[in-house]
MIFITOR-436674 format. One line per 2 residues: number of its first residue (from 1); their letters; for each residue x, y, z of C-alpha. Coordinates in steps of 0.02 Angstrom, whole numbers. Each point is the difference from the previous one (the first is absolute). Last residue first. Example, Ala and Ser with C-alpha at 12.3 -4.5 7.8 and 13.67 -1.06 7.14 Angstrom:
2 = sa = 684,-53,357; -69,-172,33
! end
This chain:
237 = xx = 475,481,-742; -46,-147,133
235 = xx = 19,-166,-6; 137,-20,131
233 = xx = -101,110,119; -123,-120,2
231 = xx = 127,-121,83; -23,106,163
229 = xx = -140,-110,41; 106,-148,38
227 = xx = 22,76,179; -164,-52,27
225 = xx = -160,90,90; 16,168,-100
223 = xx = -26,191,33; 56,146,-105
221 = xx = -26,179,57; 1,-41,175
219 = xx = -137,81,114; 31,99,147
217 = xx = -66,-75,146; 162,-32,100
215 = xx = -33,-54,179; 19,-182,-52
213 = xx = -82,-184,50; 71,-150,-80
211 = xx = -42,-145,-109; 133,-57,-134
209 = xx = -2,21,-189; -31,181,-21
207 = xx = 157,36,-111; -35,195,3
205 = xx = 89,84,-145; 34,199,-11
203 = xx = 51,149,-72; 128,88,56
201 = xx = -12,190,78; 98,-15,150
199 = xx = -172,-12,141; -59,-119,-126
197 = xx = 136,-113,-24; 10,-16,188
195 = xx = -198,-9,54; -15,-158,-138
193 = xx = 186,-70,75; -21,35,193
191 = xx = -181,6,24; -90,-97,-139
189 = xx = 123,-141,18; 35,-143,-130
187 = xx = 106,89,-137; 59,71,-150
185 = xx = 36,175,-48; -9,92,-166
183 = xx = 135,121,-18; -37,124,-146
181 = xx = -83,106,108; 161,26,102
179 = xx = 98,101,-122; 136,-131,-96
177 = xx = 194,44,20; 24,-181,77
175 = xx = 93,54,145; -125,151,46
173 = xx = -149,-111,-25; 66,-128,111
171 = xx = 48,136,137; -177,83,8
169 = xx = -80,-173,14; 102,-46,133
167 = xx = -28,158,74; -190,24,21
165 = xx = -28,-74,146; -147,-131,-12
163 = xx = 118,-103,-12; 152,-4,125
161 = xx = 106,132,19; 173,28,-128
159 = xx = 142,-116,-67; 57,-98,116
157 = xx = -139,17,150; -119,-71,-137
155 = xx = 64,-102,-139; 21,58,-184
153 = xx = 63,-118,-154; 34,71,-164
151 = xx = 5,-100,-172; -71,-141,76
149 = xx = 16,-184,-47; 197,-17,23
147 = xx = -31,-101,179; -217,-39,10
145 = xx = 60,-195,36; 63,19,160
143 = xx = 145,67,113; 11,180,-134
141 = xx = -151,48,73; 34,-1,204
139 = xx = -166,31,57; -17,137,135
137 = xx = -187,62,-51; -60,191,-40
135 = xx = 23,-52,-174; 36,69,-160
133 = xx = 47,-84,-168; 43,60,-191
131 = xx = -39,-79,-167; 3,117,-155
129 = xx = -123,-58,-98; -41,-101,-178
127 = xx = 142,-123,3; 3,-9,188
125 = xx = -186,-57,0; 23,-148,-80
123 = xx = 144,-40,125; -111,39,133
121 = xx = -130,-114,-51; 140,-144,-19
119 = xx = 32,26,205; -173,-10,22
117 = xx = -5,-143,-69; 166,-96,38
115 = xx = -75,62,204; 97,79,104
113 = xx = 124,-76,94; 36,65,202
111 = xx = 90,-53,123; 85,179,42
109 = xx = -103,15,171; 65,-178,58
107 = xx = 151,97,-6; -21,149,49
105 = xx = -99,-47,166; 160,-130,53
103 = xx = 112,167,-57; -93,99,125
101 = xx = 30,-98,134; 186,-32,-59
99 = xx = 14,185,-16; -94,42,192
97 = xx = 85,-151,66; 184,63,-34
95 = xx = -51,197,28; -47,-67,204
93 = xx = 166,-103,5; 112,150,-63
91 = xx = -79,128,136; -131,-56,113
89 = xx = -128,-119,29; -95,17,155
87 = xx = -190,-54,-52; -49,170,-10
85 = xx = 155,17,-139; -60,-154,-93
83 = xx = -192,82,-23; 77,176,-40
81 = xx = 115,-85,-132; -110,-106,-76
79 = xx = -131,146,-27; 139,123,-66
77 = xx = 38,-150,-116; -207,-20,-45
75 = xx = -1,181,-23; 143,30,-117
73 = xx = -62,-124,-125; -190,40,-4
71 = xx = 86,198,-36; -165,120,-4
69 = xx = -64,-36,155; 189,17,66
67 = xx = -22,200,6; -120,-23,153
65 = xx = 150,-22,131; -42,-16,165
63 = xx = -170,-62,-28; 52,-107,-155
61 = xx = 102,-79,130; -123,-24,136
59 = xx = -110,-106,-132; 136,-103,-62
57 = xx = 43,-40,206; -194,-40,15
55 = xx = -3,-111,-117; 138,-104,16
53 = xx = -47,-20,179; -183,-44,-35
51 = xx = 37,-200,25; 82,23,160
49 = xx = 155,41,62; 53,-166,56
47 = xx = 33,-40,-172; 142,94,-3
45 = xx = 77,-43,156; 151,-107,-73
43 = xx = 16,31,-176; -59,-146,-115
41 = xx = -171,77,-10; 74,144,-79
39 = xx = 74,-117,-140; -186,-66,-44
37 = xx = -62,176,3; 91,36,-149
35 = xx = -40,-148,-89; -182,14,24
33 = xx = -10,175,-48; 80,-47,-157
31 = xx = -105,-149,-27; -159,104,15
29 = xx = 80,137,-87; -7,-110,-142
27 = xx = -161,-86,13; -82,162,-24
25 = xx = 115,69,-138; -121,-71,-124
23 = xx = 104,49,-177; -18,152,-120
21 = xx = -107,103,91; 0,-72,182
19 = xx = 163,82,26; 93,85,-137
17 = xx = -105,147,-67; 32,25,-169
15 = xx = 30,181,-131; -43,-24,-163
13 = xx = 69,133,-110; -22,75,-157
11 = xx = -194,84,42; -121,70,-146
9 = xx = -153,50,95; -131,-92,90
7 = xx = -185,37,11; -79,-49,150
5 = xx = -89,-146,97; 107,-118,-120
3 = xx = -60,-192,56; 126,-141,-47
1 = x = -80,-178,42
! end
């Protein structure tokens, strides 16, 4: 299904969400969040904090410093290291299980393959548009099988604040030398990548394959229930 609720103009780029857009990242940060918390619960006391310990350190750190909303990376390692700290690590040992933490998460994070379909859609696509990708997520793109598919890749905290901020946008326009209308953005959340685009003057695509519940009521311009869609853009003039 590919519904247009408004005109489109002339765009050269196709600009992707990551996450849940072009493969089900559920599962993923299940395992990742599962590995990580695996070799916490191999440090003496941990567990005895509780199940809500996690949570409540990540929460008290985006309290003290709010900037990390927009860096996923940043704020789970300022997380482990305010959690290891309370728990009386210090110095060299505390920065050893914060990275080896982190690199459990990362690496059950970067087990990833996209689909031989989806991967052949983008290929398609590449000979028509300019492929670029921006995500508010901390996957590791050039571990799995999305390496040399984007022209431009743009992750939050790196390279500006996270969708709906405008900068990303703004900064992939600027490199490719293209004004932001002719970006036409693809992905599966009304309020970071629908909202984004919007707010930076690109046009959009709402993948609207999975239930949820958003603040966002602006409407997409183009809306469609399978990634697949996008091959009517091959056929067009």
């Amino acid at each position: 299904m590919i519904r247009f609720n408004r005109a489109i103009s002339p765009f050269s780029v196709l600009s992707f969400d990551l996450d849940d857009t072009l493969y089900n990242n559920h599962p993923i940060i299940t395992a990742a969040v599962q590995a990580q918390t695996n070799y916490l619960n191999a440090l003496p006391n941990w567990q005895a904090q509780g199940k809500d310990y996690w949570q409540q350190c990540r929460e008290q750190t985006l309290l003290d410093n709010p900037e990390l909303v927009d860096n996923v990376t940043q704020w789970r390692k300022s997380t482990l290291r305010t959690a290891l700290a309370k728990l009386g690590y210090k110095n060299t040992e505390l920065e050893r299980h914060v990275n080896n933490a982190y690199q459990a998460f990362t690496d059950a994070r970067s087990q990833i393959v996209v689909t031989n379909k989806v991967l052949d859609l983008l290929s398609q696509l590449s000979k028509r548009y300019r492929l670029i990708a921006i995500t508010n997520g901390n996957v590791e793109i050039e571990r799995f099988n999305l390496k040399g598919v984007f022209e431009l890749v743009l992750q939050a905290g790196i390279h500006g604040k996270a969708k709906p901020h405008t900068t990303m946008f703004e900064q992939a326009a600027a490199t490719l030398g293209v004004p932001t209308r002719h970006i036409l953005h693809i992905g599966d959340s009304l309020d970071t990548d629908v909202q984004g685009a919007h707010n930076a003057g690109c046009q959009s695509l709402w993948l609207n394959d999975q239930p949820a519940k958003y603040a966002y009521k602006g409407l997409a311009d183009i809306e469609i229930t399978d990634i697949q869609a996008l091959k009517h853009f091959l056929s067009q003039p």
